[in-house]
C-alpha positions in Angstrom: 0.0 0.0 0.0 1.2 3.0 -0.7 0.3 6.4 1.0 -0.2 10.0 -1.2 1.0 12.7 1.5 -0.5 15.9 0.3 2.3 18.9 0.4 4.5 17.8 3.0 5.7 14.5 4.8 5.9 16.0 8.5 4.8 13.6 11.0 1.3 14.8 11.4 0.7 14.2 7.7 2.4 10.7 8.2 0.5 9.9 11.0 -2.8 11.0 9.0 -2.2 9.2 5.9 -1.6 6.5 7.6 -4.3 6.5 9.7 -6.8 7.1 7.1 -4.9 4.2 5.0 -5.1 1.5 7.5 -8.2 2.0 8.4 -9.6 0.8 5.3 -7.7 -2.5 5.5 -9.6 -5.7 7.9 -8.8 -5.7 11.5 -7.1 -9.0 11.1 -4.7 -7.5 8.4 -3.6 -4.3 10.9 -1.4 -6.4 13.3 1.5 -3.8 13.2 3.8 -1.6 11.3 7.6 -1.5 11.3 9.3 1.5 10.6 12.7 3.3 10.4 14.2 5.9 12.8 12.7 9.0 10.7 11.2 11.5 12.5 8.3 11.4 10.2 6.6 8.8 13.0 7.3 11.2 15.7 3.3 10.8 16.7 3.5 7.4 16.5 1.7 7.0 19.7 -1.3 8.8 18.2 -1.4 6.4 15.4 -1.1 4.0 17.4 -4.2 4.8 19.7 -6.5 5.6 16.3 -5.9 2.3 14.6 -4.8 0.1 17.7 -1.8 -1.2 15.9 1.8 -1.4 17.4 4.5 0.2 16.2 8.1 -1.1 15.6 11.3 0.5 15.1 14.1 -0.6 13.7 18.0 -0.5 15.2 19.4 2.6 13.2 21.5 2.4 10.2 19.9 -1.7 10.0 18.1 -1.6 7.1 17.7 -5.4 7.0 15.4 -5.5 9.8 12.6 -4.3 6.9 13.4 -6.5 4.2 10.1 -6.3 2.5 10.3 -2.5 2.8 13.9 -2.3 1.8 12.6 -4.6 -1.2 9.7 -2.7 -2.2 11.7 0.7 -2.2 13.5 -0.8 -5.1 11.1 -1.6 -7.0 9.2 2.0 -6.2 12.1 3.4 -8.2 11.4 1.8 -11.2 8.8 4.4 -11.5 9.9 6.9 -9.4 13.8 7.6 -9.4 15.5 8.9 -6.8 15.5 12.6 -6.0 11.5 12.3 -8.1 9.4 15.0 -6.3 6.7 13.0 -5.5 4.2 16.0 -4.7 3.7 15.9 -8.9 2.1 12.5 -8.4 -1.5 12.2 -7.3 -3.1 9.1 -5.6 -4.3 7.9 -9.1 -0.4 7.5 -9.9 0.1 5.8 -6.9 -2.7 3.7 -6.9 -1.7 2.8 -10.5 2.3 1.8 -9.2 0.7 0.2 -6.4 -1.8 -1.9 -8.8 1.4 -2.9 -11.1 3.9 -4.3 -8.1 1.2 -6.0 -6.5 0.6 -7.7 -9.7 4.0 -8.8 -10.1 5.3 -12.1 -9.5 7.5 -12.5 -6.5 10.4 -15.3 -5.9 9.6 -15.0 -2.2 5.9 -15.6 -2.4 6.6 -19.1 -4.6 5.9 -16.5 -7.7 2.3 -15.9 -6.4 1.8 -12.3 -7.2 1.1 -10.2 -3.6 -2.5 -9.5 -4.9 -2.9 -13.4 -5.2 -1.6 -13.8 -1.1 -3.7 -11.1 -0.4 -7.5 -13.0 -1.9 -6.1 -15.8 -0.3 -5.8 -14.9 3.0 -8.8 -13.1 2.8 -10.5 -15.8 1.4 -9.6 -18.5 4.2 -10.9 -16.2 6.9 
């Protein structure tokens, strides 16, 4: 999933967008969210309290403790190169990205695509 920060990335806006993202996603499927040291999650306790999810942070400078993430930022730059201004992209763009990497096949997933894992799960509930 990705989130469309409008104008700024301050943690307020973080917190917001993330906020307003997870709470469209099934209870069952908001366990917890791991991020990095950035001080974009500075009201992570907020968060926290609005969609009763824990949040995780990972040692500094240990990018391997967010593999997927780490991952998923590389193939985010496929579209968007680094040093893009992302503000020129709407949620329609994103949506769109987000759309073509969760259709992709992954080694990882036994070259189900995410969107496949995702019916799955859902579907087994």
């Amino acid at each position: 999933m990705l989130v469309h920060l409008e104008g700024d990335h301050t943690a307020a806006t973080v917190r917001d967008g993330l906020i307003k993202t997870m709470g469209g996603l099934p209870e069952r499927l908001r366990g917890s969210l791991t991020w990095d040291q950035g001080a974009e999650m500075a009201t992570h306790k907020a968060f926290s309290m609005a969609t009763d999810m824990d949040v995780y942070f990972c040692d500094p400078a240990s990018p391997w403790q967010r593999g997927s993430n780490e991952n998923t930022n590389g193939l985010l730059r496929q579209y968007f190169p680094k040093g893009t201004d992302l503000s020129t992209h709407g949620p329609e763009e994103l949506e769109r990205v987000s759309r073509l990497l969760n259709g992709r096949p992954r080694k990882t997933l036994g070259w189900d695509t995410p969107t496949e894992r995702l019916r799955e799960l859902l579907l087994a509930a």
